[in-house]
C-alpha positions in Angstrom: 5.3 -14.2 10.0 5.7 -12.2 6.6 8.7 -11.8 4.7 9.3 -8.6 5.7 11.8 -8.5 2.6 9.0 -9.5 -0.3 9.4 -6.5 -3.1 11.6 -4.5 -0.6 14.8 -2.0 -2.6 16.6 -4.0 -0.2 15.8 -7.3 -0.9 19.4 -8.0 -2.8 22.1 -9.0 -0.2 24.7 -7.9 -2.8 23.0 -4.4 -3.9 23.9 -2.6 -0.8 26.2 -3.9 2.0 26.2 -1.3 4.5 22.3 -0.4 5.2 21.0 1.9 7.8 17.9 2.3 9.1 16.2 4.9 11.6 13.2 4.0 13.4 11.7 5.1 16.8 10.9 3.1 20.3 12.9 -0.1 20.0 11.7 -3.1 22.0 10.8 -3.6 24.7 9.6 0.0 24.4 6.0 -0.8 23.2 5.6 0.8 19.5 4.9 -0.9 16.2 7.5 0.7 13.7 10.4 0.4 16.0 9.2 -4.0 16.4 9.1 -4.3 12.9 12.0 -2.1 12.3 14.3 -4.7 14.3 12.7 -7.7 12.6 13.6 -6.2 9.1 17.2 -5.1 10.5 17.8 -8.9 11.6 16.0 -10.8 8.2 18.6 -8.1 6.3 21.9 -8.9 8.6 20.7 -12.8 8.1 21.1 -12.0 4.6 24.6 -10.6 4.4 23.6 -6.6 5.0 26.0 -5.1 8.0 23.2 -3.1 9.3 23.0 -0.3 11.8 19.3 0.1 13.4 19.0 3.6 15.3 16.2 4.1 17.8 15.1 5.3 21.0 14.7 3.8 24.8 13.5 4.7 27.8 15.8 2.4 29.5 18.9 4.4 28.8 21.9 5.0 25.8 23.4 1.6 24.7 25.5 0.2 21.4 25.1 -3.2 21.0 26.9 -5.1 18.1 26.5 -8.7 17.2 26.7 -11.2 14.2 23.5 -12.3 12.5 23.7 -15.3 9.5 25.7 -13.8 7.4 25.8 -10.7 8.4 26.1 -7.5 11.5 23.4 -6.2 13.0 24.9 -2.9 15.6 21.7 -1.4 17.1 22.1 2.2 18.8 19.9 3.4 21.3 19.2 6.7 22.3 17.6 7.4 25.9 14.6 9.4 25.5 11.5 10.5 27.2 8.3 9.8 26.2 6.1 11.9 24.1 4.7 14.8 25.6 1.1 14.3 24.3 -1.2 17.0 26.2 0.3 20.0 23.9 0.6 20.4 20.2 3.8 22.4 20.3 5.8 20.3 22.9 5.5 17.4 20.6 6.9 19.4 17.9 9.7 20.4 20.2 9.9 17.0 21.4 10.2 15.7 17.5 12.1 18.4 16.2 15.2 17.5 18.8 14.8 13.6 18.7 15.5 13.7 14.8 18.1 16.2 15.4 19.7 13.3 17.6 18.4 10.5 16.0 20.6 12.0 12.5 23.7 13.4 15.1 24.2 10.1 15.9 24.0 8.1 12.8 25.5 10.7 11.0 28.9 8.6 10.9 26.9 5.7 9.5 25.4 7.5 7.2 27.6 9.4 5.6 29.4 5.2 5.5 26.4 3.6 3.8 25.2 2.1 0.7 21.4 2.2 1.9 19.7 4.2 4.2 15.8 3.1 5.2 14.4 5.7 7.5 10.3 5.6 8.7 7.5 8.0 9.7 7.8 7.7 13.0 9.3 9.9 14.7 7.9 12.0 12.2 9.2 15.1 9.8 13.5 13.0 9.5 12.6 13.9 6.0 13.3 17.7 6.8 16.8 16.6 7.5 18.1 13.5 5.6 16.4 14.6 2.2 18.2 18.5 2.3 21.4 16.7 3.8 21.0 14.4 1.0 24.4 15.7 -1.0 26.3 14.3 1.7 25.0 10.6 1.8 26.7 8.2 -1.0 23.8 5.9 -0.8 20.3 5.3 -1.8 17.3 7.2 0.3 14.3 4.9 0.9 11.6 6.6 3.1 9.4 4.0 4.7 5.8 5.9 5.0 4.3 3.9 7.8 2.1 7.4 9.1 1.9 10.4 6.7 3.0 13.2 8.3 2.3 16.4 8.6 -1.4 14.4 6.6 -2.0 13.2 9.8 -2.2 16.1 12.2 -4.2 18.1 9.3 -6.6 15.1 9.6 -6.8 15.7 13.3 -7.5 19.2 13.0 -11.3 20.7 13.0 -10.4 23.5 11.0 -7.5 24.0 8.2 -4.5 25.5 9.0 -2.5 27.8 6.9 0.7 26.3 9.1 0.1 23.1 8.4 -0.6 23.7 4.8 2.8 25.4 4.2 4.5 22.4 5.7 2.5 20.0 3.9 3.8 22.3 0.6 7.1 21.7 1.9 7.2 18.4 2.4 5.4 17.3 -0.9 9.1 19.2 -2.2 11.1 16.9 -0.2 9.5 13.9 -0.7 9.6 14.1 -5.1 13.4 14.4 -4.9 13.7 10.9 -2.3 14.4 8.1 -4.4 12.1 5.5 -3.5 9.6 4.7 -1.1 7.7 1.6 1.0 4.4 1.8 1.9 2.3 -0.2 3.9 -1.0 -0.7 2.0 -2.9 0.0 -1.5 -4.3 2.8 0.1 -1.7 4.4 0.7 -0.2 3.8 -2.9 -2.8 6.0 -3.8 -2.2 8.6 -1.5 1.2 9.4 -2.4 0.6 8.6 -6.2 -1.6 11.9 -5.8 1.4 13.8 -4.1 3.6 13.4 -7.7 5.2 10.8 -6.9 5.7 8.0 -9.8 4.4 4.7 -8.9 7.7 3.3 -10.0 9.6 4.6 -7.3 6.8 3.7 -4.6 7.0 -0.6 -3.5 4.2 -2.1 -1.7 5.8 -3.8 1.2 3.8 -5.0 4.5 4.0 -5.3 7.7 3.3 -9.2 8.3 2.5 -10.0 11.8 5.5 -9.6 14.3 4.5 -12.7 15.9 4.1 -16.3 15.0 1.3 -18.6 16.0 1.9 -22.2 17.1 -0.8 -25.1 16.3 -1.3 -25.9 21.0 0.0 -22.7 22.2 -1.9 -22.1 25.2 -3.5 -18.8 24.8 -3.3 -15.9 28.0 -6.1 -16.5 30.1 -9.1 -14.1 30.0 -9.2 -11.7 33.5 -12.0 -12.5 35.9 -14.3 -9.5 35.1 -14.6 -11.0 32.0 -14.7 -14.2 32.1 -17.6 -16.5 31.0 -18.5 -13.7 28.3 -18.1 -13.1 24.7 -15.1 -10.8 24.8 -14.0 -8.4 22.1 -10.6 -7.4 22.8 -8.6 -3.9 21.2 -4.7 -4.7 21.7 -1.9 -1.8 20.9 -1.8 2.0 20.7 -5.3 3.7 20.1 -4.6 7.1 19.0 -6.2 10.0 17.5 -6.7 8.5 14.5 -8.8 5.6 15.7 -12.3 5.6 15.7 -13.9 6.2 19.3 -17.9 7.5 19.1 -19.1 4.9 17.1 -17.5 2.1 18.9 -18.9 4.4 22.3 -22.2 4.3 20.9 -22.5 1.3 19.7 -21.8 -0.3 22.7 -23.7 1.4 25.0 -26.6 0.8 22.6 -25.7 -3.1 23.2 -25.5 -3.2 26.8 -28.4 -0.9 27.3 -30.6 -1.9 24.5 -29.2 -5.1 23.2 -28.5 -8.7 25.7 -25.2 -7.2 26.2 -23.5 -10.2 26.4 -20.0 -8.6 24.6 -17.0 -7.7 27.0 -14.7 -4.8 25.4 -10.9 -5.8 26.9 -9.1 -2.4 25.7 -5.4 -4.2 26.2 -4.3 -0.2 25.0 -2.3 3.2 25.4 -3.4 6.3 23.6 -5.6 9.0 23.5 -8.6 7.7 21.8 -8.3 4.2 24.4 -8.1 7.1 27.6 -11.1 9.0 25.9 -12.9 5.9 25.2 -12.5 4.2 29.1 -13.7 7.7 30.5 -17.0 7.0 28.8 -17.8 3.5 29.7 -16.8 5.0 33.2 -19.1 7.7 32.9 -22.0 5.7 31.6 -21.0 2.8 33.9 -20.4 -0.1 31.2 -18.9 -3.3 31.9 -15.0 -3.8 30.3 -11.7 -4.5 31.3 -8.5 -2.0 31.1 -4.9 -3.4 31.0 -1.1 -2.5 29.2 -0.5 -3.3 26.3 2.0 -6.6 26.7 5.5 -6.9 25.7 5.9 -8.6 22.3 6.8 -12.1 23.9 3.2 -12.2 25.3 1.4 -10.8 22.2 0.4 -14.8 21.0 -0.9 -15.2 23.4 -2.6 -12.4 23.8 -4.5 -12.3 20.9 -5.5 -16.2 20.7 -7.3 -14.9 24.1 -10.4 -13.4 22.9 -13.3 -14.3 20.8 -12.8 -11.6 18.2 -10.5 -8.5 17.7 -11.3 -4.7 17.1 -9.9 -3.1 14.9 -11.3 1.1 14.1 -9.8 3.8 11.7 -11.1 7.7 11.1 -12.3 8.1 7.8 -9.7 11.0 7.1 -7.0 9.2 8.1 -7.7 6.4 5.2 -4.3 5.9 3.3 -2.6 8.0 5.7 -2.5 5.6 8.2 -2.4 1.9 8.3 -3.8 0.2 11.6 -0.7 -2.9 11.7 -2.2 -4.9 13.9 -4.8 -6.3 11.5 -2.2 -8.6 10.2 -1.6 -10.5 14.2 -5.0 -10.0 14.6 -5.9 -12.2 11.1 -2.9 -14.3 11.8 -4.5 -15.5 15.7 -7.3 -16.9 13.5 -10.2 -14.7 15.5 -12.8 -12.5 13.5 -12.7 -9.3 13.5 -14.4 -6.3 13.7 -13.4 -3.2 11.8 -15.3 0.0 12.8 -13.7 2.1 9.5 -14.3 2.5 5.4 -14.1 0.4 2.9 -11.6 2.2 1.2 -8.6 1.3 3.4 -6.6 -1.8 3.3 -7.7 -3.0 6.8 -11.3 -4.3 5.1 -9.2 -5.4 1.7 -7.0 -7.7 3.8 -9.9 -8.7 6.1 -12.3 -9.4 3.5 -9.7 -11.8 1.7 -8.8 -14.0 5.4 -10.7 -16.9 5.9 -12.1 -15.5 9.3 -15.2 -14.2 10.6 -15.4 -10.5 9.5 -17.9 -7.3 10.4 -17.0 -3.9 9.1 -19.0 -1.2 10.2 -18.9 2.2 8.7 -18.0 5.4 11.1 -21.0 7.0 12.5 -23.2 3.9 12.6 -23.2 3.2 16.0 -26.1 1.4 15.2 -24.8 -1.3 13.3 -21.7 -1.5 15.6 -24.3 -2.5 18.5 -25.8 -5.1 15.5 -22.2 -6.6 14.8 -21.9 -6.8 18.7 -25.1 -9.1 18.7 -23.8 -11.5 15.4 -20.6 -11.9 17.5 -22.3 -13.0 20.8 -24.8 -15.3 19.3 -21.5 -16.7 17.2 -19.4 -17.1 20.3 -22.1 -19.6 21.9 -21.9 -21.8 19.6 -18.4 -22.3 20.6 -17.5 -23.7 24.7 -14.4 -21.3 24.0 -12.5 -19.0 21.7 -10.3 -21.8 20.2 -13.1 -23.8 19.2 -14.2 -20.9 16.5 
């Protein structure tokens, strides 16, 4: 696993002693930011940091203190219900009182600390914490993992004045925060065009949340799928993940091609609902499951012959697909249905690992890339041997 501390503001045990962070879904609750959140609360309370996570569960409200190295690590949960996805303005609702809570109850803690780290997801906490910033004593560092409200403009088919005006608004906000993290080069860039100085932005990445030991067994591969090259898609595939083209492209290979490639959508999301209807609806071969807790996600990903990976071309720089760095880290290819200008291909390009990229739209290509895989995979009796 990465450092998740490596050219963090927070990187000094002795430059702020009281740090609070404020992330989303905390494990087990499956979601990225809230995973990596907890890692990066323990690596700071092993470092001498007393650290207050806040986050959500679906399991119900705990507080839960305990000593860490050198340090305190109190994590606060809040229950919550999941995110009403089928309408645009119940999310918002949804969003608008989980920060409300989210700040309510850290606002003791906050007020208390020398650091406070708070993320993109849930989205818009930047509404409250940067006005409310008069009352906080210590430094404001807003982790960008997704750009919002970037992301839903990205999503939408035409512009909207709405989202504009909040997209105004929040450029204001984010110029008076005093430093930043984000995820990728891309997204450097992206916020560099907001305003804000690069000084005050620090690359710091994800890492893979899980660590991969020489002999550990791998899951096994479910029975459907068995025998065949297997592509698998682990995590959450939302909106801003590529569907057609991976669609497309794999019809083309099953229909046109030897179809020897098994898709294993291990998912939750819209775009992995959308993308299961149509290999229902056109009657392709693939296998649906949950995504796994984290304890399982080793194995997991040591389980297939390669890994997708997809990303919209709008949502380049606003978004950073995570689970490239597990997927590099299993030591499978990968396959990256997105552009060249985002930092899943730089990272990609740079592992010492089989690698396709194909751009959106080219379903063609994708159906190609499907092909290269499956004549690679027989080489090999099984996955591991790659």
């Amino acid at each position: 696993m990465i450092d998740l501390l490596e050219q963090s503001p927070f990187d000094d045990p002795m430059s702020e002693r009281r740090i609070v962070i404020i992330a989303d879904w905390l494990p087990p609750d499956f979601g990225a930011v809230g995973q990596y959140m907890q890692m990066r609360a323990r690596a700071l309370a092993e470092r001498g940091h007393e650290v207050t996570l806040v986050g959500l569960a679906s399991g119900g409200a705990s507080v839960r203190q305990e000593r860490v190295g050198e340090g305190t690590l109190t994590e606060i949960r809040l229950a919550a219900r999941p995110v009403p996805r089928g309408s645009l303005a119940g999310r918002l609702m949804w969003t608008i009182w989980t920060d409300l809570r989210l700040v309510f109850a850290a606002f003791g803690r906050l007020r208390a600390a020398d650091g406070i780290l708070f993320t993109g997801s849930p989205p818009f906490l930047i509404h409250l914490l940067a006005p409310l910033r008069p009352l906080w004593k210590g430094r404001l560092v807003y982790r960008i993992t997704d750009f919002h409200p970037e992301c839903l403009i990205a999503a939408q088919e035409r512009p909207s004045r709405l989202l504009g005006w909040l997209l105004a608004l929040t450029n204001f906000w984010r110029r008076r925060i005093e430093g930043f993290e984000v995820l990728g080069e891309d997204q450097l860039k992206r916020l560099h065009e907001t305003g804000i100085p690069e000084e005050r932005i620090a690359l710091v990445r994800d890492g893979s949340p899980v660590a991969f030991v020489d002999g550990e067994a791998a899951e096994p591969l479910p029975a459907e799928i068995a025998g065949s090259c297997v592509l698998l898609y682990s995590g959450n595939y939302g909106i801003a993940h590529e569907v057609a083209t991976v669609a497309e492209g794999y019809k083309l290979h099953h229909r046109q091609g030897t179809g020897r490639v098994r898709l294993w959508l291990s998912a939750a999301g819209a775009g992995a609902e959308e993308l299961a209807g149509r290999f229902v609806a056109e009657q392709l071969p693939f296998h649906r499951s949950a995504p796994v807790p984290l304890e399982k996600l080793a194995g997991l990903l040591r389980a297939p012959h390669a890994h997708l990976v997809t990303l919209k071309d709008p949502f380049v720089g606003f978004v950073m697909p995570s689970k490239i760095y597990a997927c590099l880290a299993s030591g499978r290819p990968v396959v990256f249905v997105g552009s060249s200008n985002s930092d899943v291909d730089l990272l990609a390009r740079s592992a010492r690992v089989g690698y396709w990229r194909v751009s959106c739209g080219d379903s063609a290509s994708f159906a190609v890339a499907l092909e290269e895989l499956a004549d690679r995979a027989e080489t090999s009796a099984t996955p591991s041997g790659w």
